[in-house]
DOVO-701438 format. One line per field, with one value per residue (C-alpha): x, y, z; residue number from 1; residue in one letter. Coordinates in Angstrom, 3 decimals. Layout:
residues N
xx	[X|...] $
yy	[Y|...] $
zz	[Z|...] $
pos	[NUM|...] $
code	[A|...] $
end
This chain:
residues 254
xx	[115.575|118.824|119.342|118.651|115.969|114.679|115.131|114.016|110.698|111.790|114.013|110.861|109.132|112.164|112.633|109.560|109.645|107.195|109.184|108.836|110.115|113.265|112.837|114.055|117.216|117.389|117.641|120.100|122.703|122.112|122.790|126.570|127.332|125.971|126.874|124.379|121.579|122.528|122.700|119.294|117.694|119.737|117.511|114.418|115.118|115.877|112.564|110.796|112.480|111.234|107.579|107.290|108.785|106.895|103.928|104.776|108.477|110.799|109.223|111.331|112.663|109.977|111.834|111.932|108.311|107.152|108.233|107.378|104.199|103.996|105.162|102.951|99.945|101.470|100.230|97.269|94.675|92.584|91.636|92.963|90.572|89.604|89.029|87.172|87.405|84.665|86.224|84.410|82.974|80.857|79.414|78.500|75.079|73.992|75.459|74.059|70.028|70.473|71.359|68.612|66.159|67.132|66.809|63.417|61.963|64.030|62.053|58.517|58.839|59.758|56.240|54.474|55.391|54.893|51.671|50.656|51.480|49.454|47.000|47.254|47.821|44.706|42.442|44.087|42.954|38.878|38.864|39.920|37.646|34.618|35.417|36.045|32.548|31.021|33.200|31.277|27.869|27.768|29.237|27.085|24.083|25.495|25.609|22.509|20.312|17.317|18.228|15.551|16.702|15.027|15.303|14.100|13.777|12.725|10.351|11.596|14.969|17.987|20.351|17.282|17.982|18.243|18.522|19.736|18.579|19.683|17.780|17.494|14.330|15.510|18.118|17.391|20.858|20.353|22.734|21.057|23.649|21.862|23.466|22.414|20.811|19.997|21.845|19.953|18.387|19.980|19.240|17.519|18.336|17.975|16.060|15.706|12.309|11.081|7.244|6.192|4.311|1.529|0.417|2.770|3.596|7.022|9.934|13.084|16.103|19.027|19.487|22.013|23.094|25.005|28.448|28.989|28.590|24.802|25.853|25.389|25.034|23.738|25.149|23.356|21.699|20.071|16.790|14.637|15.015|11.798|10.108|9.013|9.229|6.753|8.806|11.400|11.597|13.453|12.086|13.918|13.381|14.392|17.964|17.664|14.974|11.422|8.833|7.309|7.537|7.552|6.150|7.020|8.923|12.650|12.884|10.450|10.858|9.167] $
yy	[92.814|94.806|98.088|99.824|98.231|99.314|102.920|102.811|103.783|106.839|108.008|108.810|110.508|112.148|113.491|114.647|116.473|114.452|112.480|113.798|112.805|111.164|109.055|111.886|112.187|108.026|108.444|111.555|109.584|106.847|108.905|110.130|106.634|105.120|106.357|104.035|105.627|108.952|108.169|106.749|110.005|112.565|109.759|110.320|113.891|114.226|112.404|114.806|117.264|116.098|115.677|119.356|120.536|118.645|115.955|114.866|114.874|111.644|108.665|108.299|105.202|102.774|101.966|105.402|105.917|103.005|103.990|107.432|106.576|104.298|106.827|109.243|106.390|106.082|109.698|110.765|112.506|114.860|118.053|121.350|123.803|126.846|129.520|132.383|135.762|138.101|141.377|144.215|145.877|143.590|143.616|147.372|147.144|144.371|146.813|149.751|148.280|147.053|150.515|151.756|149.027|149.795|153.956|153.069|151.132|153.751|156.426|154.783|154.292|157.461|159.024|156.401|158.512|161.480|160.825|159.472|162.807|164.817|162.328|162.677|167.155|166.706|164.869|167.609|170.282|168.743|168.262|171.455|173.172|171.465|172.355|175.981|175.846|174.155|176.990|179.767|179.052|178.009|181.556|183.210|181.364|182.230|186.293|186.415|188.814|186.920|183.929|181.933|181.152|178.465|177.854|174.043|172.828|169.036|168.215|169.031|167.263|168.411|169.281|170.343|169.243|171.749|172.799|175.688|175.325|178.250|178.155|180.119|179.430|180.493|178.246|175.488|176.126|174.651|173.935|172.025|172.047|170.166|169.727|167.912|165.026|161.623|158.621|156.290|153.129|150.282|150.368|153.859|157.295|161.170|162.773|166.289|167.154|170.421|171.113|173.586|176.206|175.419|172.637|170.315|167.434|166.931|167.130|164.940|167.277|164.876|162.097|161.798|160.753|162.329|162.123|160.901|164.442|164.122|167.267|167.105|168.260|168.528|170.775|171.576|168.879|168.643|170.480|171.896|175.618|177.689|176.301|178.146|176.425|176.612|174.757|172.302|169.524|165.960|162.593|159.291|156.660|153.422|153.499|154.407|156.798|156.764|158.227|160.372|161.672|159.254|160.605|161.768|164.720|165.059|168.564|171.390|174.939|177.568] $
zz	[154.481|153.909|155.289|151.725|151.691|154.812|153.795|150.909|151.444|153.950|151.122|148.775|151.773|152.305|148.712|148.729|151.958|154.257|156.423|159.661|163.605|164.389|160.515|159.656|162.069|161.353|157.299|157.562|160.011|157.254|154.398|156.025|155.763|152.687|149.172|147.419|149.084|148.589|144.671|145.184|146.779|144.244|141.637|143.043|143.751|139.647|139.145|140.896|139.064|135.752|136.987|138.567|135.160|132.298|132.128|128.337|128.696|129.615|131.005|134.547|135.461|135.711|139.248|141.104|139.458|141.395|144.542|144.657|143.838|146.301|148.928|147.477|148.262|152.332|152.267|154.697|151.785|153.359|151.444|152.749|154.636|152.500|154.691|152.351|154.084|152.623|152.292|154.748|151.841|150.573|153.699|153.788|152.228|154.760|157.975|156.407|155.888|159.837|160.639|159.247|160.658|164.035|162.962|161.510|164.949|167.318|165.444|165.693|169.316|169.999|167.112|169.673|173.019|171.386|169.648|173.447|175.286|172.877|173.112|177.186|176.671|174.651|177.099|179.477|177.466|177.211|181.148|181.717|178.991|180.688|184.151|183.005|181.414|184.193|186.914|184.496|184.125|188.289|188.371|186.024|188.433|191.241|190.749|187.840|189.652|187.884|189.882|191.978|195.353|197.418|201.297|201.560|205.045|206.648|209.882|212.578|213.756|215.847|213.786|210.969|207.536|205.354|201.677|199.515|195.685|192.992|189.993|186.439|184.844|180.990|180.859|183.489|185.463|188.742|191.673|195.040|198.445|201.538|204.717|207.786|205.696|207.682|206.421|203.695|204.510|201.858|198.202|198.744|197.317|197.823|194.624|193.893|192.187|190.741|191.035|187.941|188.202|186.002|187.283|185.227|186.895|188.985|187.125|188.450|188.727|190.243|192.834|195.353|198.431|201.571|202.756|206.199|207.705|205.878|203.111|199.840|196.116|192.871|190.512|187.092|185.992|182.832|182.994|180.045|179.499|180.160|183.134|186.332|189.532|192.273|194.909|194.992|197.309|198.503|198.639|199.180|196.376|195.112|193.763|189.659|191.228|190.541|187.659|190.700|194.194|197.295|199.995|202.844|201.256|203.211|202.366|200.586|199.861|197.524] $
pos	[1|2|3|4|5|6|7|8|9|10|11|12|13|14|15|16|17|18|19|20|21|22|23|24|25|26|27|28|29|30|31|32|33|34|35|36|37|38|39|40|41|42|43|44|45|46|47|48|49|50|51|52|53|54|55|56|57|58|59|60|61|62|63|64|65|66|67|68|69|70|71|72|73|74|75|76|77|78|79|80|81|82|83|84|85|86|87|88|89|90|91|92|93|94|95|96|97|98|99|100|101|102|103|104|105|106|107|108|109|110|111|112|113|114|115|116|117|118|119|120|121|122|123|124|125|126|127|128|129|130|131|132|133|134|135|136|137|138|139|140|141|142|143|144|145|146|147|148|149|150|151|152|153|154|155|156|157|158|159|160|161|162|163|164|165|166|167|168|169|170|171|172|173|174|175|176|177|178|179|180|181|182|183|184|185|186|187|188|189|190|191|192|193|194|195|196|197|198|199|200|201|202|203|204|205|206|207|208|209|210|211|212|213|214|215|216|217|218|219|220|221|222|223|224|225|226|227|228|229|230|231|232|233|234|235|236|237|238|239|240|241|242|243|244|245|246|247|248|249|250|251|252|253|254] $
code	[X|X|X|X|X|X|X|X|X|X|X|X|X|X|X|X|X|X|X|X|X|X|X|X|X|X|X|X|X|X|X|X|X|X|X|X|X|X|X|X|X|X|X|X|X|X|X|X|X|X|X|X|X|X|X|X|X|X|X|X|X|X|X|X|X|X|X|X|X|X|X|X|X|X|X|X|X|X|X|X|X|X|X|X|X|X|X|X|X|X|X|X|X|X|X|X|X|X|X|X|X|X|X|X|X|X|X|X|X|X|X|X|X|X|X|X|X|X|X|X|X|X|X|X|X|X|X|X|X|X|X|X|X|X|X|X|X|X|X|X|X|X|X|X|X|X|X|X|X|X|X|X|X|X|X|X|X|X|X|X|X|X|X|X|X|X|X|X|X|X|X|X|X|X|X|X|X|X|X|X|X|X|X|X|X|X|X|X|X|X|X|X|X|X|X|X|X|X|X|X|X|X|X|X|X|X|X|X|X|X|X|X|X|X|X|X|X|X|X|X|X|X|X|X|X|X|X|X|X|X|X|X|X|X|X|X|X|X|X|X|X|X|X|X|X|X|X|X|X|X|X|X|X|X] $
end
């Protein structure tokens, strides 16, 4: 192999721009030094020249095509990377409906809380309406002139058992306070009954059962309007309570 013909194939790389390294540094010393090479690259060069211009002009040199061809065959082919950059407006719609997504859900959480505290300010509002009510009519009991009071008392007993029962016949308000109760035996209860006054038969009116100091109370329980009482009194029943009396009765007044 001569020494054109070993750079031969570095000058088509080299006319068409791709040699690369120290070839390059190699073929450039070379080129100082040899005229026929250099009138081989300004040939390929002028080929090139005629490609880039025309593609139905002058046939080059069947040599020159040859080798840049086969130069242009030594090349790695790998297809360039297209990077395609969206411009930021196109992109405005998409920012603008996740915007208001996040607006939408930010402003049903906060209709949630709020519906929730007037839900809660509501609730509020009924509790304290019915403890008003209830606060009034104990009131209106407790100072009506027409009022019924009843002193019921037990057997004998140091301290004696006691109870205090206020009672409006028209309406069938009725508040019972005991104090000095004796503690329950298990699965047993206190109940309140009224006794009519015409010889109806007792009417239930509220169980319960003492606090450790042995008071207690019952405060208006639902009673029908209208009916006199001859006496109240206490008896201890079953838990759920019982149809009738039990007796002994705890406590009786009249």
């Amino acid at each position: 192999m001569t020494v054109h013909e070993q750079f031969a194939e570095d000058l088509a790389l080299y006319a068409l721009g791709s040699l690369e390294g120290e070839a390059v540094v190699s073929l450039e010393g070379h080129l100082e030094e040899c005229a026929a090479c250099r009138q081989e690259l300004a040939r390929l060069q002028g080929d090139m020249a005629l490609l880039a211009l025309t593609t139905s002009g002058p046939v080059p040199p069947q040599r020159a095509r040859q080798r840049l061809l086969k130069a242009v065959s030594r090349e790695p082919r790998s297809l360039p990377t297209v990077f395609m950059r969206r411009r930021w407006w196109t992109l405005a719609p998409l920012f603008a409906s996740l915007v208001l997504a996040v607006f939408a859900i930010m402003l049903w959480r906060e209709n949630a809380r709020q519906r929730d505290r007037i839900e809660a300010l509501r609730a509020d509002a009924t509790s304290n309406q019915a403890t008003f009510k209830e606060a009034r009519h104990l009131l209106a009991l407790l100072t009506d002139p027409g009022a019924q009071h009843v002193t019921l008392v037990g057997a004998p007993a140091k301290p004696q058992p006691e109870g205090k029962a206020i009672y409006m016949p028209h309406n069938g308000a009725l508040v019972f306070m005991a104090s000095n109760l004796a503690p329950l035996p298990p699965q047993k209860t206190y109940e309140l009954w009224l006794m009519p006054m015409h010889g109806e038969k007792p009417m239930p009116a509220g169980m319960f059962k003492p606090d450790p100091k042995g008071n207690a109370m019952v405060m208006m329980p639902p009673m029908s309007p209208g009916v006199e009482a001859r006496m109240f009194a206490v008896t201890i029943e079953p838990e759920g309570g019982s149809a009738a009396p039990t007796m002994p009765m705890v406590l009786a007044g009249s």
